[in-house]
C-alpha positions as CSV (number, residue, x, y, z in Angstrom):
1,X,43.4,18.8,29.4
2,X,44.1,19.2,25.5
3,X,45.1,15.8,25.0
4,X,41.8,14.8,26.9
5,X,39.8,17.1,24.2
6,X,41.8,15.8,21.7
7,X,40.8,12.2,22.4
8,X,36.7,13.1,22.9
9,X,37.5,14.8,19.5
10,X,38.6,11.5,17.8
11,X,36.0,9.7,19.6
12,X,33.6,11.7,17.8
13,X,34.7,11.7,14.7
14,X,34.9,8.1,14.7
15,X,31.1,7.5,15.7
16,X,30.4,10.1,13.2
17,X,31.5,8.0,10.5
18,X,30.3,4.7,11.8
19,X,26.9,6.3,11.4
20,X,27.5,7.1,7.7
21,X,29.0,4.1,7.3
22,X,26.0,2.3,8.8
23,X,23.2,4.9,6.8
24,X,24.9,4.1,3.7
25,X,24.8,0.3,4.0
26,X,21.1,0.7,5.2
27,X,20.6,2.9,2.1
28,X,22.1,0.3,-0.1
29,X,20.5,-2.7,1.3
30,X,16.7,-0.4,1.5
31,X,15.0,-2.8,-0.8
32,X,15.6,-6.0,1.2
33,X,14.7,-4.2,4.6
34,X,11.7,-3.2,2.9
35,X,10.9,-6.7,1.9
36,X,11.2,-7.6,5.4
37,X,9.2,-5.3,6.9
38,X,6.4,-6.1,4.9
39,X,6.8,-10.1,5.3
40,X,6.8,-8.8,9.5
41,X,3.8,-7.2,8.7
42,X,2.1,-10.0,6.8
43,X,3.0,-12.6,9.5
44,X,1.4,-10.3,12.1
45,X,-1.8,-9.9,10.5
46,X,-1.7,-14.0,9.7
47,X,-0.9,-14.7,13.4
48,X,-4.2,-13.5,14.5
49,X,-6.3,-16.5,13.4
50,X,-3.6,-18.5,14.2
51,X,-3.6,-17.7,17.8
52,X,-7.6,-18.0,17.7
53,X,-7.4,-21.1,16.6
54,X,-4.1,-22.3,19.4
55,X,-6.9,-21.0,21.8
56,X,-9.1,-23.5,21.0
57,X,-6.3,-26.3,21.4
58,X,-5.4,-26.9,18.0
59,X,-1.7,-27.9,16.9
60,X,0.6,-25.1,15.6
61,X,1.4,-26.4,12.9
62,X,-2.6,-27.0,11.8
63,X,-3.6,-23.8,13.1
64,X,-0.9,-22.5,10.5
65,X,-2.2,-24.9,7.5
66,X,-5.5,-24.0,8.3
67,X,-5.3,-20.3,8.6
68,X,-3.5,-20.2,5.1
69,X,-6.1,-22.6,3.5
70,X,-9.0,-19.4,4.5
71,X,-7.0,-17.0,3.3
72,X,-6.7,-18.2,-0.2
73,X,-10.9,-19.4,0.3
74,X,-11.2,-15.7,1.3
75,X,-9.5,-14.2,-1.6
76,X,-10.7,-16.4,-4.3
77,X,-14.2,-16.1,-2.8
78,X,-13.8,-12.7,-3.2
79,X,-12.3,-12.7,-7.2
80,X,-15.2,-15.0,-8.0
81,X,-18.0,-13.1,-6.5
82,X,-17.4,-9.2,-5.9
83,X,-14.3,-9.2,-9.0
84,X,-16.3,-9.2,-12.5
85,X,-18.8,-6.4,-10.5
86,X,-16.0,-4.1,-9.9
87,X,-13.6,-5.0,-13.2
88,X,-17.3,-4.0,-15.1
89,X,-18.0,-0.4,-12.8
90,X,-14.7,0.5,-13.3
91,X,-14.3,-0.3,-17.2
92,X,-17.8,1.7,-17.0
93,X,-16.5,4.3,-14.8
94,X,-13.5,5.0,-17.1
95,X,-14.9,4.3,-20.8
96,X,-18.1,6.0,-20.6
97,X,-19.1,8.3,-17.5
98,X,-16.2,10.2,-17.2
99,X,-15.5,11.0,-21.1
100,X,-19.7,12.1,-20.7
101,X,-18.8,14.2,-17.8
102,X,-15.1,16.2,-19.5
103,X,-17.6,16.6,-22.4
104,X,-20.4,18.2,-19.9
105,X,-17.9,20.4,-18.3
106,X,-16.2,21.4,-21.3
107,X,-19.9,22.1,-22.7
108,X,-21.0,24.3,-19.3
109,X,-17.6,26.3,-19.4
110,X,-17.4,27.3,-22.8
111,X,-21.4,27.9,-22.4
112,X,-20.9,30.4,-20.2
113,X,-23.6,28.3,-17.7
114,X,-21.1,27.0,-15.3
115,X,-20.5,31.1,-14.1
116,X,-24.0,31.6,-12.8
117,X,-22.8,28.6,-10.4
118,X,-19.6,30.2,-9.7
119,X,-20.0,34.0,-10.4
120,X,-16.6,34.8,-8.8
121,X,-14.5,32.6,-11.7
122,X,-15.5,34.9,-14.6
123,X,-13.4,37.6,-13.3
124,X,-10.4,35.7,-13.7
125,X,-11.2,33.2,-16.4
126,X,-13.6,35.4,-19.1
127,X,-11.7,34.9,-22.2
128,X,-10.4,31.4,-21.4
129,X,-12.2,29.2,-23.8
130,X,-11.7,24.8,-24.3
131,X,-11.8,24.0,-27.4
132,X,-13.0,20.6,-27.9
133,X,-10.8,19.8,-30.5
134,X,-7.6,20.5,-28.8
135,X,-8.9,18.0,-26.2
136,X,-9.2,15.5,-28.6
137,X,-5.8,16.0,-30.4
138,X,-4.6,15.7,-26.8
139,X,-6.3,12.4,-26.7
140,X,-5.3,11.0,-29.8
141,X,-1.8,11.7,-28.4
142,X,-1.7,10.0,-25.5
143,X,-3.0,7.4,-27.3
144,X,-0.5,7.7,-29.6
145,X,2.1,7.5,-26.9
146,X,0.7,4.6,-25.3
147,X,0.8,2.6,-28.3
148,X,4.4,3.3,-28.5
149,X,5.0,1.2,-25.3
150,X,4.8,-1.7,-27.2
151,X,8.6,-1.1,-28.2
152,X,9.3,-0.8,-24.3
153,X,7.2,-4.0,-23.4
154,X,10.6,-5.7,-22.0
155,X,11.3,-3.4,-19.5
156,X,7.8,-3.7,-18.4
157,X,7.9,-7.3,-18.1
158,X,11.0,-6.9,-16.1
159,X,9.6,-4.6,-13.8
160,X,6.4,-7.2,-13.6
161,X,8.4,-9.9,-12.9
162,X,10.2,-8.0,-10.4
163,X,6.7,-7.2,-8.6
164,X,6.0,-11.0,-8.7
165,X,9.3,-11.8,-7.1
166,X,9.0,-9.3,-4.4
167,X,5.4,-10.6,-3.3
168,X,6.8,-14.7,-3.6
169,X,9.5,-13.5,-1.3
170,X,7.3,-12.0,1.1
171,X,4.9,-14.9,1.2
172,X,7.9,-17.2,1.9
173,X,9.7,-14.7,4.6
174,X,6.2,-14.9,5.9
175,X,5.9,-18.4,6.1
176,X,9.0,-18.5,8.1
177,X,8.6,-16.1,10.6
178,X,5.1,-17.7,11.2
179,X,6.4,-21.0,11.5
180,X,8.7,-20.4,13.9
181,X,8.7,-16.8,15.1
182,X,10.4,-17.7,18.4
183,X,13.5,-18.3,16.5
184,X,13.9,-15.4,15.1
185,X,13.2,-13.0,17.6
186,X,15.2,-15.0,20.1
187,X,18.4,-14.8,16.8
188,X,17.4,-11.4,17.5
189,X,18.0,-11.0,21.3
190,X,20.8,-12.7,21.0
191,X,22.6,-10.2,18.9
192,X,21.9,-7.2,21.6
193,X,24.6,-7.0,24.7
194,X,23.9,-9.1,27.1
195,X,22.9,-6.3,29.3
196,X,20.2,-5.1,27.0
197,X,18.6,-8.5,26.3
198,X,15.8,-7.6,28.7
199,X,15.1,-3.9,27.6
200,X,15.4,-5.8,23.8
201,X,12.3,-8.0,24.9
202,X,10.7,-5.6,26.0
203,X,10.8,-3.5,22.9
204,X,10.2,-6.7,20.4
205,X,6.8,-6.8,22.7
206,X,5.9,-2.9,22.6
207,X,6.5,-3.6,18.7
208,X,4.4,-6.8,18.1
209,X,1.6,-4.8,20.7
210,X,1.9,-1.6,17.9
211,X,2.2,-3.3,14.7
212,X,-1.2,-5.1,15.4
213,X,-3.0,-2.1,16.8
214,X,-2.2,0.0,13.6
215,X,-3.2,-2.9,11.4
216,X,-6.7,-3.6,13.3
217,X,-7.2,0.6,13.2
218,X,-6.2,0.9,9.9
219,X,-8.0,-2.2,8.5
220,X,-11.2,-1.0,10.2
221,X,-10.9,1.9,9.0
222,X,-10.3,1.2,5.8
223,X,-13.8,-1.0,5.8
224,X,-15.8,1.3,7.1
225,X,-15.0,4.2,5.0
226,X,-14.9,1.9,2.0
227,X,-18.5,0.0,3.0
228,X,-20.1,3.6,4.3
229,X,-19.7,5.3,1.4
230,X,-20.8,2.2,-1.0
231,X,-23.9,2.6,0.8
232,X,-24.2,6.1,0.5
233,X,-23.3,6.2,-2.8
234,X,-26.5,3.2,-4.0
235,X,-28.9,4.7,-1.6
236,X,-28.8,8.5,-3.5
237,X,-28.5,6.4,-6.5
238,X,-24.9,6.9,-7.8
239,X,-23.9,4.3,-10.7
240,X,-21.1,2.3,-9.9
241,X,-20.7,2.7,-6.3
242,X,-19.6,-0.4,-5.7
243,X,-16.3,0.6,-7.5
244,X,-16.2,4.2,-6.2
245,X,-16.5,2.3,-2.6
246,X,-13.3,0.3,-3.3
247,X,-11.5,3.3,-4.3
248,X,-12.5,5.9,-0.9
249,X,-11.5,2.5,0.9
């Protein structure tokens, strides 16, 4: 009986330490499976018009070429047309509205006017006072500070150039998977026991079924709050709603 409890005991302790040995390399290697994940989730989203279009009896292979080909029409539609709008709200947005607005509230607080609003903040807030000028030495050094990043541009480039490498890696994982996604998930499949293989299907299937119902919710979504409260914003007359739209979306 001991020897028996012994044994379970090693048993244990040896699974134990396969899973820190198997969280540890997942930890190290984090940034590739992140990588990964988000080429999966780019090829999903791509494969939509593609199977649209294999619907309609078109070759793979074109559905692919094609499918790419809108997507870059799409975006560079998009930079062209809704782009210098939004660059010119937000540099608005930023430059001059809210500098007028920190100035308003800074101007109703130390006025005393934004209490009659408020009644309950004076209580707690009656000898706090903004000065303007320590707002603007504040300011100056941030500004100050930015303009020291000039001695740290490498670093910034680096991490820039890490960025580009990331999405170029994506795009290509994604150009793989959609070319031939068969491939992998059967490379996949074959790396489960043989006894699984079926139940491994099955989950690959539940997954594909998931991944696309949270991108179609969450794209919608994102649209609908982003496009509602654009049009909110221009029909009560807010100035640069188009860029406030981008941002609730």
């Amino acid at each position: 009986m001991s020897q028996t409890t012994t044994r379970n005991s090693y048993n244990w302790i040896f699974v134990l330490l396969i899973a820190i040995v198997l969280l540890i390399a997942l930890w190290t290697i984090r940034g590739i499976l992140l990588l990964a994940f988000a080429a999966v989730l780019l090829t999903v989203f791509a494969t939509a018009p593609v199977r649209i279009f294999e619907r309609w009896g078109m070759n793979r292979g074109v559905a692919i070429l094609l499918s790419v080909f809108l997507g870059i029409l799409l975006i560079v539609v998009a930079i062209m047309l809704v782009f210098p709008t939004l660059i010119q709200q937000f540099s608005v947005l930023f430059t001059d509205i809210i500098p007028r607005g920190v100035e308003q509230l800074i101007e109703e607080w130390n006025s005393g006017r934004v209490f009659d609003a408020f009644p309950f903040l004076e209580d707690y807030v009656q000898n706090f006072v903004i000065d303007t000028e320590v707002i603007n030495q504040i300011a100056t050094q941030l500004g100050n500070a930015l303009g020291t990043l000039g001695g740290s541009v490498l670093p910034i480039v680096g991490s820039v150039a890490n960025t580009l490498l990331s999405i170029l890696i994506i795009i290509f994982l994604s150009m793989y998977f959609l070319a031939e996604p068969r491939r992998y998930i059967s490379g996949i499949i074959a790396m489960t026991p043989k006894w699984y293989r079926t139940r491994m299907q099955e989950i690959l299937e539940v997954c594909d079924d998931t991944i696309r119902a949270w991108l179609r919710v969450t794209g919608a979504s994102m649209l609908l709050v982003g496009i509602g409260t654009a049009i909110g914003l221009a029909l009560i007359g807010v100035e640069q709603w188009a860029a406030l739209g981008v941002l609730a979306g």
